[in-house]
C-alpha positions in Angstrom: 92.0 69.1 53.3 93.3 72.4 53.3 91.2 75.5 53.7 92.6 78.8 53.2 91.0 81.8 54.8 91.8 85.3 52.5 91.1 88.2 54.9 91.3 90.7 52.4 91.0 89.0 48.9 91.6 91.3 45.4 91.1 91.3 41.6 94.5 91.4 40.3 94.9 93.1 36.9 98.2 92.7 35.1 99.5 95.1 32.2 103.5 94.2 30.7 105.9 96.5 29.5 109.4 96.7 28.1 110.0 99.2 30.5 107.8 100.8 33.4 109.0 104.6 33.2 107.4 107.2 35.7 104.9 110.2 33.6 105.1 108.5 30.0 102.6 107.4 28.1 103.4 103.4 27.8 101.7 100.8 25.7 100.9 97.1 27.6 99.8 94.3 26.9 96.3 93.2 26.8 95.4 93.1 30.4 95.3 89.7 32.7 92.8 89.3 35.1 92.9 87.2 37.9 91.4 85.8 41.7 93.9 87.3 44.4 95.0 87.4 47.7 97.5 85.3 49.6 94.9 82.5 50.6 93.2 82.8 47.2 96.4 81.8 45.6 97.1 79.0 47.6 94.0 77.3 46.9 94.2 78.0 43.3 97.5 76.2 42.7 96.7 73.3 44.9 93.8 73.0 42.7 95.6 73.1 39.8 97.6 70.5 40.7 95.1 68.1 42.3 95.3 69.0 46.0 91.9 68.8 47.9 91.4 72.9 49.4 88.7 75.2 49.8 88.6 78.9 49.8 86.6 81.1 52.4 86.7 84.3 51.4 85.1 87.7 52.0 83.8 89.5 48.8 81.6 92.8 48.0 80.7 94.7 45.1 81.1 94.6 41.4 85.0 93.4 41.6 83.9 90.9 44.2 81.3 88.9 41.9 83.9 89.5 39.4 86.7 87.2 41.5 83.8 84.8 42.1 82.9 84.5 38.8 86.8 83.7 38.0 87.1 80.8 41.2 83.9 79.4 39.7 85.0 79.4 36.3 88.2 77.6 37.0 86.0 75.0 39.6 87.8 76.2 42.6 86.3 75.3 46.0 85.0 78.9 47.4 83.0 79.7 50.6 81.9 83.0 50.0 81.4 85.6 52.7 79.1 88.5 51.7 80.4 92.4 52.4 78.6 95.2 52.4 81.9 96.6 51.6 83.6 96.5 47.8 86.4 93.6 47.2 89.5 95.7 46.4 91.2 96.0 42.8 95.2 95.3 42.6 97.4 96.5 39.8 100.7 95.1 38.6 102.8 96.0 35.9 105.5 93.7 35.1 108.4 94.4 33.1 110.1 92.5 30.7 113.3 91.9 32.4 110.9 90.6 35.6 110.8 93.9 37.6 107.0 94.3 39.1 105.6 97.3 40.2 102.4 96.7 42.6 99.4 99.4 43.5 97.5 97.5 46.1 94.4 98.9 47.2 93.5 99.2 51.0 90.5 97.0 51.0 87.2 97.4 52.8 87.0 96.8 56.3 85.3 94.2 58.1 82.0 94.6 60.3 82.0 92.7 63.9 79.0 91.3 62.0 80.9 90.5 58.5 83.7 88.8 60.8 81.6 86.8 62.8 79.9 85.5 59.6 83.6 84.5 58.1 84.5 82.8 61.7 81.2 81.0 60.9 82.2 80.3 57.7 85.8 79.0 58.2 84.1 76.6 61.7 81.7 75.2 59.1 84.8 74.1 56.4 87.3 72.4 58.4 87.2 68.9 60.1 89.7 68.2 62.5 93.4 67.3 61.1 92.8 70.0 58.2 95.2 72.7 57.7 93.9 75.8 58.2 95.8 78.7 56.2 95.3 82.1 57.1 97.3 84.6 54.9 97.5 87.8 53.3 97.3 91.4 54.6 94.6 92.3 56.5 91.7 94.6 56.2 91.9 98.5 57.1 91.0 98.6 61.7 91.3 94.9 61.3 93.6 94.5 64.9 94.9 91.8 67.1 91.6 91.3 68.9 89.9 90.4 65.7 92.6 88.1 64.6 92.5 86.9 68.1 88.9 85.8 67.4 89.5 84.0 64.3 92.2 82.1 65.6 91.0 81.5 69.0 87.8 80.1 67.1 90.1 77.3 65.7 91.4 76.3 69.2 89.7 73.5 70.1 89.1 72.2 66.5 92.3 70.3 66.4 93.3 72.0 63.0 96.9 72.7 61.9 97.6 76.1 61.6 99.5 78.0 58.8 100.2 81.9 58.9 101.7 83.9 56.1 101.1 87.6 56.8 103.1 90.4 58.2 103.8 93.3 60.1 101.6 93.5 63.4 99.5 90.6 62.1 102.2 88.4 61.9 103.3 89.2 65.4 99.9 89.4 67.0 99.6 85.5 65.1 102.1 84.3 67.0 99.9 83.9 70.1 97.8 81.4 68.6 101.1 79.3 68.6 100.9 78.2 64.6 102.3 75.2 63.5 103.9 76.9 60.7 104.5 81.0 59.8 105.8 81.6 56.3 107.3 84.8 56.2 109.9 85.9 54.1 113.3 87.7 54.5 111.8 90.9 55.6 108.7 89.9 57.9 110.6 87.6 59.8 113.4 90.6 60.3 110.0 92.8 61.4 109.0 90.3 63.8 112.6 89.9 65.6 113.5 93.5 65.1 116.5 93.5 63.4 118.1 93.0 59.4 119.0 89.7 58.3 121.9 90.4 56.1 122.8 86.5 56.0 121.5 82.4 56.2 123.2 82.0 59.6 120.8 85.1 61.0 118.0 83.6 58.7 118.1 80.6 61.0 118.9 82.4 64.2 116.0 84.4 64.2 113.5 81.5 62.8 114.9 79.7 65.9 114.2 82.6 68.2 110.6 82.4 66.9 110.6 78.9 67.4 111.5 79.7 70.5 108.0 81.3 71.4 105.9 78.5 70.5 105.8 77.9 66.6 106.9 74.6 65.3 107.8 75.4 61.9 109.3 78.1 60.1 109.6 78.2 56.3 111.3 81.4 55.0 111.1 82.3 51.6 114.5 84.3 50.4 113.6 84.8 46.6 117.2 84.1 44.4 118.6 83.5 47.3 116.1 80.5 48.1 114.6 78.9 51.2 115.5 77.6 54.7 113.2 75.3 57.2 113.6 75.6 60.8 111.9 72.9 62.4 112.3 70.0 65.1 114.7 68.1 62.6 116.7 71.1 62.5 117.8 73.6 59.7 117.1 72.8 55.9 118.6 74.8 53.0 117.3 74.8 49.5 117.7 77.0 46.4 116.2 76.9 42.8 117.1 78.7 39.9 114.6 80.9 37.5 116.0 80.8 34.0 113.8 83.8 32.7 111.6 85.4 35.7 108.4 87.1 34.5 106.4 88.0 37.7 107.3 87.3 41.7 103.9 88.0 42.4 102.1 85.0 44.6 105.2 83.3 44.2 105.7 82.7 47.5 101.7 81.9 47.8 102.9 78.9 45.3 105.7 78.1 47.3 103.9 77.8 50.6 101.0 75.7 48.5 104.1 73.1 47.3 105.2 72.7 50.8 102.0 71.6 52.1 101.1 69.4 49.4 104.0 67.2 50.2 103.9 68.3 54.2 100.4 67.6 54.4 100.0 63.6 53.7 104.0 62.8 55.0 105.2 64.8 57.5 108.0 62.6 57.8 110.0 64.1 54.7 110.2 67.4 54.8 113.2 67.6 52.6 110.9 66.4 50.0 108.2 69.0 51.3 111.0 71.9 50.8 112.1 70.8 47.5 108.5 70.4 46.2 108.0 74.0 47.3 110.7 75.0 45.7 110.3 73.8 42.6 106.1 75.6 42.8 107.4 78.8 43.9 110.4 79.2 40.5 107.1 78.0 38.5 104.9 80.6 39.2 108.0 82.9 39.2 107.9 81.6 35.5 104.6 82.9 34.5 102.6 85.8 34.1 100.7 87.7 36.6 99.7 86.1 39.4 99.3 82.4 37.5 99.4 79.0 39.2 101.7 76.4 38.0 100.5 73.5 36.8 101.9 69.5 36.9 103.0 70.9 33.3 104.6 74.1 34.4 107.0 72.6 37.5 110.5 71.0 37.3 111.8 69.5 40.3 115.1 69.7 37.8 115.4 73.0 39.0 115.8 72.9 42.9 118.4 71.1 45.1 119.0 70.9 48.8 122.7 72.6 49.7 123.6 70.4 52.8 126.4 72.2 53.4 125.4 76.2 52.8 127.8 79.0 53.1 125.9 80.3 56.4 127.7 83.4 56.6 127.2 84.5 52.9 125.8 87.5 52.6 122.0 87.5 51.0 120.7 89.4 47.5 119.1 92.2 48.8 115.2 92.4 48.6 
C-alpha cells in the first residue's frame, strides 16, 4: 500500500487561454475543477491506474467538502482530517502553447490539536512495509518541530518513506533519513546551496544528499528529463512531450509511476524510472492537473541514455 499524507491539500481551478496577457479582459475556457495537492495527486493517479493508496488529508470549509466530494466521486481512498480552518483554492491558467501561470493560496494553518489528529490519522492507515508519502508545501507556522512529529511518529512503524516538498521542509525532512526525496532541479539546488547548471552537478549534489542518510534520490528535470541516484549508481532517462498542455502535478505523476514499479520490485529500478517517465510526459499531456490513465501513457515515449552528455548544460527552469 501506499498512503500519501497532503499537508496542505487545495481545490485546483483551471481556466485556458490563447494567451495569458497582464490587465486585459481575456475569455477562458469553461473552468476545470479538480482534488489538489502534491499527495492528493499521487494517490489519484495510482488510482487511476490500479495501484492500491490511500489519501490522509486535512480539509475545512466549503472548498474542503468540495475536494471531498471530488475524491469520493472518483472512489479514491481518503482519510479525512477535519479543520476548523478553510481548505485553500488554487488557480491556474494555462496557455495554449503550455505556459502555466499559478496563484496558490497560503492555506490554513494547522492546530497542535488538528496535527495531532492527522498523526493519528496517518498511524491508523499504514501497516508496516507501506510507503508512506509525505509531499506538498506546507501549511502557514507549520515548522521543523511539527514535521519532526509527523515523521518521528513513523519511526518505529517500519514504513518506507517518500518526501517531495521543498525549501526548509525539505531540509528539515532530511533528518528523518527518507528512503527517497523527490525534488526537482531547483529544490535540490536549495537544499545544497548552490545552481545546478548541468547532469554531472545534478548527480553530485543528489550524492552529497545521499551522503547524509537518504537512500534514494529521484530528480525530476522537466525537458531535460530525470536522473536516479541510488545504491546501484546513477540512472539517466528522458521523454519527449509532443504537445505540452499543463506541467502542473506532473511531477506528482512522475513520483506516482516510480513507485508503482519501485514498490512490488525493487530490484529494477531502470524499469521503475522509465515507468515514471513515461506517467509524468502523460499528465504533462493533459489538462489541469489530470491523472493519466493505462489509456493516456506510452512507454514509447521514454528511453534510458546510458551514456549522457554529463556536462551538457540544462534548459533553464
Amino acid at each position: 500500500m501506499i498512503v500519501t499524507v497532503t499537508l496542505n491539500p487545495s481545490l485546483d481551478r483551471t481556466l485556458e487561454v490563447d494567451e495569458f496577457a497582464r490587465g486585459a479582459v481575456l475569455r477562458t475556457s469553461e473552468p476545470t475543477l479538480e482534488a489538489g495537492g502534491k499527495g492528493v495527486n499521487v494517490t489519484r493517479a495510482l488510482t487511476a491506474n490500479g495501484t492500491p493508496s490511500v489519501a490522509v488529508v486535512p480539509v475545512g470549509g466549503s472548498e474542503g467538502a468540495e475536494l471531498t466530494r471530488l475524491l469520493d466521486a472518483a472512489a479514491v481512498a481518503a482519510r479525512y482530517v477535519p479543520l476548523a480552518g478553510r481548505t485553500r483554492s488554487n488557480i491556474t491558467v494555462s496557455e495554449s502553447d503550455g505556459t502555466v501561470t499559478k496563484l496558490n493560496e497560503p492555506g490554513s494553518g494547522l492546530s497542535a490539536d488538528e496535527l495531532a489528529a492527522l498523526v493519528s490519522a496517518v498511524g491508523a492507515t499504514v501497516s508496516a512495509g507501506d510507503w508512506v508519502v509525505v509531499s506538498g508545501s506546507v501549511p502557514p507556522e507549520f515548522g521543523a518541530d511539527e514535521l519532526q512529529l509527523l515523521t518521528g511518529s513513523l519511526a518505529d512503524r517500519e514504513v518506507n518513506l517518500a518526501i517531495d516538498t521543498s525549501g526548509d521542509a525539505l531540509v528539515a525532512s532530511l533528518a528523518a533519513r527518507p528512503r527517497l526525496i523527490k525534488p526537482n532541479r531547483a529544490e535540490l539546488a536549495e537544499v545544497v546551496g548552490r545552481p545546478l547548471g548541468s547532469i554531472a552537478d545534478v548527480v553530485d549534489a543528489a550524492q552529497g544528499v545521499r551522503a547524509r542518510g537518504v537512500e534514494l534520490v529521484l530528480v525530476s528535470l522537466g525537458a531535460d528529463g530525470a536522473v536516479l541516484v541510488g545504491p546501484a549508481g546513477v540512472v539517466v532517462g528522458e521523454s519527449h512531450v509532443a504537445h505540452p498542455r499543463s506541467t502542473v502535478g506532473a511531477g506528482d505523476c512522475f513520483l506516482a509511476g516510480f513507485l508503482s514499479k519501485f514498490s512490488v520490485d525493487e530490484t529494477d529500478v531502470d524499469a521503475a524510472l522509465l515507468e515514471a517517465l513515461a506517467w509524468g510526459a502523460a499528465a504533462a499531456s493533459l489538462p489541469g492537473t489530470a491523472v493519466p490513465g493505462p489509456g493516456d501513457i506510452d512507454n514509447s515515449n521514454v528511453q534510458l541514455v546510458w551514456q549522457p552528455d554529463l556536462d551538457r548544460p540544462l534548459v533553464a527552469s
